[in-house]
C-alpha positions in Angstrom: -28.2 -15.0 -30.9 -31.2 -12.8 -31.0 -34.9 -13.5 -30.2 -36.8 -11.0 -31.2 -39.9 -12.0 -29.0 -38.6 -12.0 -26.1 -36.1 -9.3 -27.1 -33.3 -10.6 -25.9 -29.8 -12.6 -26.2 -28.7 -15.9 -26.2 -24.8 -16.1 -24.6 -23.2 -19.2 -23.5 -22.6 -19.7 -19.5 -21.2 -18.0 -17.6 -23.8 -15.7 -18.8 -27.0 -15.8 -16.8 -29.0 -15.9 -20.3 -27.9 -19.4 -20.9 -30.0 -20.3 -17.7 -33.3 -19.1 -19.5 -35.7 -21.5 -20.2 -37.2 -20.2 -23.6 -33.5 -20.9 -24.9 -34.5 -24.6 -24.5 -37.6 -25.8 -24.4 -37.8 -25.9 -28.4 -36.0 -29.4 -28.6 -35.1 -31.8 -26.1 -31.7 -33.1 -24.8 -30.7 -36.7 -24.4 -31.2 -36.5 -20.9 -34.5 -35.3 -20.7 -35.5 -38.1 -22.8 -33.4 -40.8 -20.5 -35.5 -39.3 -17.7 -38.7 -39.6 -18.8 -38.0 -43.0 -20.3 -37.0 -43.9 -16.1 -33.1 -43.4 -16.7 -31.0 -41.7 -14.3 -28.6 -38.9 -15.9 -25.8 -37.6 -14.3 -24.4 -34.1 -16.2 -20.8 -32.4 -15.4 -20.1 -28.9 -16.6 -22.5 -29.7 -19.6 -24.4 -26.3 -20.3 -27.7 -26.3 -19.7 -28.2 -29.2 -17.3 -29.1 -26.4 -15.1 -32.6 -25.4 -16.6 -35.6 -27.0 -16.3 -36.2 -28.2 -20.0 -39.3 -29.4 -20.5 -40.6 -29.4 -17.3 -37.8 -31.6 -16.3 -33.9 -31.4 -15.1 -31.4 -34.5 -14.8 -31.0 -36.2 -11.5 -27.8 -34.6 -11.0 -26.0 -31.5 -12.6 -22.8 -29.4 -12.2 -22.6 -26.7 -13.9 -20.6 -25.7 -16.1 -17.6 -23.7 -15.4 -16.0 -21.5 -17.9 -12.2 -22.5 -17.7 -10.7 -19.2 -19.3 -11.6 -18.1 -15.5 -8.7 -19.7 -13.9 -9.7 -23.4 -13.1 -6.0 -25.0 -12.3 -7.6 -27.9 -11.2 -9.6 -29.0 -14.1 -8.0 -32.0 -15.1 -7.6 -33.0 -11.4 -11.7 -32.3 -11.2 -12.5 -34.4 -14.3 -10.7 -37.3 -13.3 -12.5 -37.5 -10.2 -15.6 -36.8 -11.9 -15.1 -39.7 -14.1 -14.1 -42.0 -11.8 -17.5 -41.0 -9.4 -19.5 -41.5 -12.7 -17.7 -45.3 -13.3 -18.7 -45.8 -9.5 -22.6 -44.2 -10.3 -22.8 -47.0 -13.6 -21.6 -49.9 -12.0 -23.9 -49.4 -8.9 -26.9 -48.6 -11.4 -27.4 -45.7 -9.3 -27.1 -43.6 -12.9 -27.7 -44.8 -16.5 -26.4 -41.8 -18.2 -23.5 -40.0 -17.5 -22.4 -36.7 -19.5 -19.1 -34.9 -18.9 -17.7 -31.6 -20.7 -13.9 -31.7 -20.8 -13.6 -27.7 -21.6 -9.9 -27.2 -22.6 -10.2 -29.5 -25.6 -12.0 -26.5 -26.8 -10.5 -23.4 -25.3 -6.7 -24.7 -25.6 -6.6 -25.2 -29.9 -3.8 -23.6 -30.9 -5.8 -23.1 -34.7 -6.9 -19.3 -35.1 -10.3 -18.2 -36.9 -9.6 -15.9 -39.3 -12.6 -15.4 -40.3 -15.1 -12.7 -40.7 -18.7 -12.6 -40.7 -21.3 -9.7 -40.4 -24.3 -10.0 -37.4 -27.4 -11.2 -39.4 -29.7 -9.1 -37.4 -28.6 -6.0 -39.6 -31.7 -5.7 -41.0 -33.3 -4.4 -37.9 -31.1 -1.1 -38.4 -31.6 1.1 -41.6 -29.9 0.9 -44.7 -26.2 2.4 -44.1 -26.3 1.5 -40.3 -25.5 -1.6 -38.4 -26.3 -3.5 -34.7 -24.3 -3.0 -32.0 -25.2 -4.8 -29.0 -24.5 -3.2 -25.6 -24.8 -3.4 -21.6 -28.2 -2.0 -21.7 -29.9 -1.7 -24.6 -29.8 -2.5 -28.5 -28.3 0.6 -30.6 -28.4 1.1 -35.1 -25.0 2.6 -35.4 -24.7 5.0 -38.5 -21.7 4.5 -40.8 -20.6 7.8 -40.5 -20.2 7.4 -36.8 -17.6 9.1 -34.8 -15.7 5.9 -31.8 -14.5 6.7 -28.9 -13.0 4.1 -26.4 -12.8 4.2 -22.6 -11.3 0.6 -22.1 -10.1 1.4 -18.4 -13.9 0.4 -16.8 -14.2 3.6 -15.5 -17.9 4.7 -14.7 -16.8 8.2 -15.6 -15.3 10.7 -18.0 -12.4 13.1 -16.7 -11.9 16.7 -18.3 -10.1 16.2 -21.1 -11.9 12.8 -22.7 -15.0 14.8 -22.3 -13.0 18.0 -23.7 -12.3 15.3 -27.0 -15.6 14.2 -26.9 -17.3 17.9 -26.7 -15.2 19.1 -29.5 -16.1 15.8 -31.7 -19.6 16.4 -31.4 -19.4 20.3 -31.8 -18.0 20.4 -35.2 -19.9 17.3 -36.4 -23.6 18.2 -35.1 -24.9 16.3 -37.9 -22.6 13.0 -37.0 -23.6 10.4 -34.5 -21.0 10.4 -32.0 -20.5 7.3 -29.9 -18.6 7.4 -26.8 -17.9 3.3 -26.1 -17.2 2.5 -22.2 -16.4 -0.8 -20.5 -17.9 -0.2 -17.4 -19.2 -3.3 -15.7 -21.6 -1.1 -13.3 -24.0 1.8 -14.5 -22.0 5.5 -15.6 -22.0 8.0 -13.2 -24.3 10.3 -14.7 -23.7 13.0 -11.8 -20.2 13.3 -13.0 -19.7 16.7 -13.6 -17.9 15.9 -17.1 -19.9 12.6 -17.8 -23.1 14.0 -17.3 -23.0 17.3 -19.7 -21.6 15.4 -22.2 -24.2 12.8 -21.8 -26.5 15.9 -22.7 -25.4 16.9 -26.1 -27.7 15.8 -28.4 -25.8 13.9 -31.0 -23.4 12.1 -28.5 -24.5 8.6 -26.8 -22.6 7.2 -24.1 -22.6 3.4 -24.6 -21.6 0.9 -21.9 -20.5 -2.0 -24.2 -19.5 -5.7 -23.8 -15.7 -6.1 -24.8 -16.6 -9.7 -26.1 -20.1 -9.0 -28.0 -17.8 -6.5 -30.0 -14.8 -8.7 -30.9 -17.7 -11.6 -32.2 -17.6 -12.0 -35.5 -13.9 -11.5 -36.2 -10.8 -13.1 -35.6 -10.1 -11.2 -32.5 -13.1 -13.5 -30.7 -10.6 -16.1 -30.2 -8.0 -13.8 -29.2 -10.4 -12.6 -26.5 -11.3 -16.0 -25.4 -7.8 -17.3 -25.4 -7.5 -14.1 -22.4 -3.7 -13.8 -23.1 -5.3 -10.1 -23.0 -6.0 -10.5 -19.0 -1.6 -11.2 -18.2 -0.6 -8.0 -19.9 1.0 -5.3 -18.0 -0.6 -2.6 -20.9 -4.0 -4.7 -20.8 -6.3 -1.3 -20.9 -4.3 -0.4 -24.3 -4.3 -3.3 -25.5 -8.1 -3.2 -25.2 -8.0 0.1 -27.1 -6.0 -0.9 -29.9 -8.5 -4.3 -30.6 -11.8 -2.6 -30.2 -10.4 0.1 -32.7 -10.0 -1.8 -35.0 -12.8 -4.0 -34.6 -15.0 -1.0 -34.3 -14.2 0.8 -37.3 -14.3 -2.4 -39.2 -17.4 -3.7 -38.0 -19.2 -0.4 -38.7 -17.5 2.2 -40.7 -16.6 6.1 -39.2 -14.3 7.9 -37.8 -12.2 6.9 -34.6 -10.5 9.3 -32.3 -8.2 9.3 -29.3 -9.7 10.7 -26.0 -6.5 12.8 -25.4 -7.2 14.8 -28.8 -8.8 18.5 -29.2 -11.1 18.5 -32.4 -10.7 22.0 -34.3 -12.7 21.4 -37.9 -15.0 19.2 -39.3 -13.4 15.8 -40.3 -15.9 14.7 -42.5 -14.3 15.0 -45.9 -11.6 12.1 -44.3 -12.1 8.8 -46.2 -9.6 6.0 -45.4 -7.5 8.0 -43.7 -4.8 7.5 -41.1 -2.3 10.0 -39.7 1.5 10.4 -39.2 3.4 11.3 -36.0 6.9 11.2 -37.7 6.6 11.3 -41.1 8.1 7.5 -41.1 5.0 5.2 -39.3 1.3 5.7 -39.5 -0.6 6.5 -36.3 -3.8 5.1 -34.3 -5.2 8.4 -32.8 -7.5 8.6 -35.5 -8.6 6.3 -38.1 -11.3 7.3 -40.9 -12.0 4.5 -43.0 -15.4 2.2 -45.0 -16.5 -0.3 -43.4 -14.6 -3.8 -44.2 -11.8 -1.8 -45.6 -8.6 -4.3 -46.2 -6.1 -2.7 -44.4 -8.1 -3.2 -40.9 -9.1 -6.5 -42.0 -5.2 -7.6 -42.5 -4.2 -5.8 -38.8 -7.0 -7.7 -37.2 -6.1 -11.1 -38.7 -2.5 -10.0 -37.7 -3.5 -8.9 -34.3 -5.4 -12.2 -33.2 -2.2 -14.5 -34.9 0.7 -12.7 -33.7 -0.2 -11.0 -30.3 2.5 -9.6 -28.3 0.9 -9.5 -24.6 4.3 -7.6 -22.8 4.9 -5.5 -26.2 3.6 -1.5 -25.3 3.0 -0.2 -29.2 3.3 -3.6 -31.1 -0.1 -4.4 -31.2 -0.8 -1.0 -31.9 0.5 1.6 -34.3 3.2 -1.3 -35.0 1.5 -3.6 -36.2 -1.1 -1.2 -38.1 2.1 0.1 -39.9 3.7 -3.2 -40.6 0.3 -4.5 -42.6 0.8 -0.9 -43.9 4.2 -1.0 -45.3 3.0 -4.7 -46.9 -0.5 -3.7 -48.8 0.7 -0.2 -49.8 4.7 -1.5 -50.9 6.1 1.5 -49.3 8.8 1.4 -46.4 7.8 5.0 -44.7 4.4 7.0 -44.5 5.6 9.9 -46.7 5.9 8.0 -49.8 2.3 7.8 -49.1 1.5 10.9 -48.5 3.5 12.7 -50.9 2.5 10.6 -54.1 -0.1 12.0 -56.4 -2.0 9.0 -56.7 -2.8 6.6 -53.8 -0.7 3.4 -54.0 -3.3 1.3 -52.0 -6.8 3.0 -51.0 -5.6 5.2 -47.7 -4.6 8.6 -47.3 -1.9 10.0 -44.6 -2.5 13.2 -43.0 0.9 15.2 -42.2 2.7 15.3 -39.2 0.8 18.7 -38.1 -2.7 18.1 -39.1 -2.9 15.9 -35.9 0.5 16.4 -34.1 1.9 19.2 -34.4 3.9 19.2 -31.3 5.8 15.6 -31.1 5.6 13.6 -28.3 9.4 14.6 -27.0 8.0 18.7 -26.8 4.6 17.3 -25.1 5.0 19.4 -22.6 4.7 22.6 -24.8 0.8 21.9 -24.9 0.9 22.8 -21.4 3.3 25.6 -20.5 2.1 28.7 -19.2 2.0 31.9 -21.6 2.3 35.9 -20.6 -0.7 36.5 -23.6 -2.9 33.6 -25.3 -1.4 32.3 -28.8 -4.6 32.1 -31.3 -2.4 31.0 -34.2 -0.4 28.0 -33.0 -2.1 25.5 -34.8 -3.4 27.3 -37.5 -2.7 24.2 -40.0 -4.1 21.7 -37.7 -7.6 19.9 -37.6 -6.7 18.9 -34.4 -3.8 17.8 -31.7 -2.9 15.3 -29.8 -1.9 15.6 -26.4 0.2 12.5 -25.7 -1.7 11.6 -22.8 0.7 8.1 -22.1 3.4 11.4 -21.0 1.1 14.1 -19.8 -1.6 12.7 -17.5 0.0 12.7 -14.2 0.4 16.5 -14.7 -2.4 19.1 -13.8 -3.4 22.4 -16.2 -3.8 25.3 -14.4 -6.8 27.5 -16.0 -6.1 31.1 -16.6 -2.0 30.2 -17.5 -3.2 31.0 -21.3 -1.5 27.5 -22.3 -1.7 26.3 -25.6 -4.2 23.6 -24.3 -6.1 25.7 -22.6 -6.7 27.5 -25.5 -8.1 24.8 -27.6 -10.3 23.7 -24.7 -11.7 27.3 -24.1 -12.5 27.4 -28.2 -13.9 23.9 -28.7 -15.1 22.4 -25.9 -16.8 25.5 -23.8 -18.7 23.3 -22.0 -16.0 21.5 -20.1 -13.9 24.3 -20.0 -16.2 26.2 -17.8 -16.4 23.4 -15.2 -12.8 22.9 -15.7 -12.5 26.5 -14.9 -14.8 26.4 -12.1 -12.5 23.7 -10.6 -9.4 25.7 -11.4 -7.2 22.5 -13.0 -7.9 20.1 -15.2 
């Protein structure tokens, strides 16, 4: 919730906004009035006991306690609570006692499926839509460009900001949104966060995992914090605010282990294949709203797979595939006149055209540079899940190297400066 005179949010505790009195003082609470009327009130994990309302507070107040954040002993603290309340009555020491009993709420095993669209829209211009974040409010443009650092990292390393560079350099007229989770301020001295920070149509946006799964089925999946016990939590992260992101506001979404090479601006509802047989997440070009998301999300928050690597991922994107589009592989898809269900397929080397078992030929060194490798690529994939532990050496004239010298100059000259990226 948004007040736009005091410009700011309304969030439930934790959240220190839910200790603010403005929030409050427009009605009053039943134990406000039993004060002023000389009644005693005794509040337990109710939310907002803890502001003055009114110019008044209740004669006693614990406050709440959220109990996704591990409370084991919440039935063992309610009971006591209760029975020190009973006491409080019968002694006439309290007339009014109040007691939130969380897990009622948190523990339904029902899932909302539905959608709904933030109804403070109107502050952005027609075509563009709110997105709250960290630290300020930002009007997103539907032809946006995503990407995601889910790991909290305050920082970019070489090759995300090689992704990023490339993005923005053959889209300069495309908003290009770089979406971290950072819980503490970017490092801005970075020597790849910072340049990239620079370009003028990028934005580096610290944003709140929750406030961007609100408003679709995967708020209750976030709540429920089934997300917190997986072992591939980070990509998990990834693959919800993708979808949610692209969803929610229409664009383009990228990998940060991709090189751009051409515009991609003629994409419209368009996935990719790595194999010719399942569709691919690295990039997702698609309307705002568009079914196919809408089906993966209501998918993702009912059949979540915490310990599963890819089946909340490109899985489960390709299995809501395979069901709206009545196909059982990619390339009857892609190799149909006509388009069976509203979304396109690129081919295998239009975004990977070395597969993930040759990853390693991105990176081998070469006697002479090879300018033509991926002549009939808009861009590559670099399988960063296999290739991240491993260091490029510059000057080795390897195929990655290459693409990073062409399309990201910027961070190829630090890189090179460095030595390795």
């Amino acid at each position: 919730m948004y007040d736009s005179h005091y410009g700011d949010f309304f969030l439930m505790a934790p959240n220190d906004t839910a200790s603010v009195p403005h929030w409050w003082d427009s009605a009053e609470p039943l134990w406000i009035t039993a004060e002023k009327k000389g009644l005693r009130s005794a509040l337990y994990w109710w939310d907002g006991c803890q502001v003055e309302i009114r110019g008044g507070k209740p004669t006693f107040c614990r406050k709440y306690k959220y109990v996704g954040y591990s409370w084991p002993t919440v039935n063992e603290d309610t009971q006591e609570a209760l029975l020190t309340a009973l006491q409080l009555l019968e002694n006439n020491e309290i007339q009014l006692v109040q007691i939130y009993y969380e897990p009622v709420d948190f523990y339904v095993e029902t899932v909302d499926l539905e959608f709904f669209r933030d109804p403070f829209n109107w502050i952005c211009k027609p075509n563009s839509k709110l997105m709250r974040t960290k630290d300020c409010l930002v009007c997103i443009e539907e032809d946006t460009i995503f990407f995601i650092e889910s790991s909290d990292s305050r920082h970019l390393n070489a090759r995300q900001a090689c992704a990023i560079e490339s993005a923005a350099r053959h889209h300069p007229e495309r908003q290009v949104a770089v979406l971290m989770t950072a819980p503490e301020p970017l490092d801005l001295k970075n020597n790849f966060t910072g340049p990239i920070g620079l370009l003028k149509n990028v934005k580096l946006l610290r944003v709140d995992f929750g406030q961007l799964m609100f408003g679709t089925p995967l708020w209750h999946w976030y709540i429920k914090e089934k997300w917190k016990t997986s072992p591939f939590k980070v990509l998990h992260i990834s693959d919800a605010l993708r979808l949610v992101v692209v969803w929610k506001y229409g664009g383009l979404y990228l990998d940060l282990d991709v090189v751009v090479f051409h515009s991609l601006s003629n994409l419209r509802n368009t996935t990719s294949t790595d194999n010719g047989i399942n569709v691919a997440t690295a990039l997702l070009a698609f309307d705002p709203g568009h079914p196919l998301l809408e089906n993966t999300i209501q998918d993702y928050a009912t059949n979540y797979a915490p310990k599963e690597f890819a089946k909340n991922g490109p899985l489960l994107l390709m299995k809501n595939f395979k069901k709206m589009c009545g196909v059982s592989k990619v390339d009857e898809v892609r190799l149909s006149n006509v388009s069976k269900c509203d979304v396109h397929v690129l081919p295998m080397e239009a975004a990977y055209p070395i597969p993930y078992e040759r990853w390693n030929e991105y990176f081998k060194s070469h006697t002479t540079p090879n300018e033509t490798a991926f002549n009939s690529s808009l861009l590559i994939h670099v399988w960063n899940k296999l290739s991240s532990g491993g260091k490029v050496v510059i000057g080795q004239n390897s195929l990655y190297e290459m693409a990073m010298k062409k399309n990201c100059p910027t961070v190829y000259q630090y890189a090179k400066n460095r030595g390795h990226v």
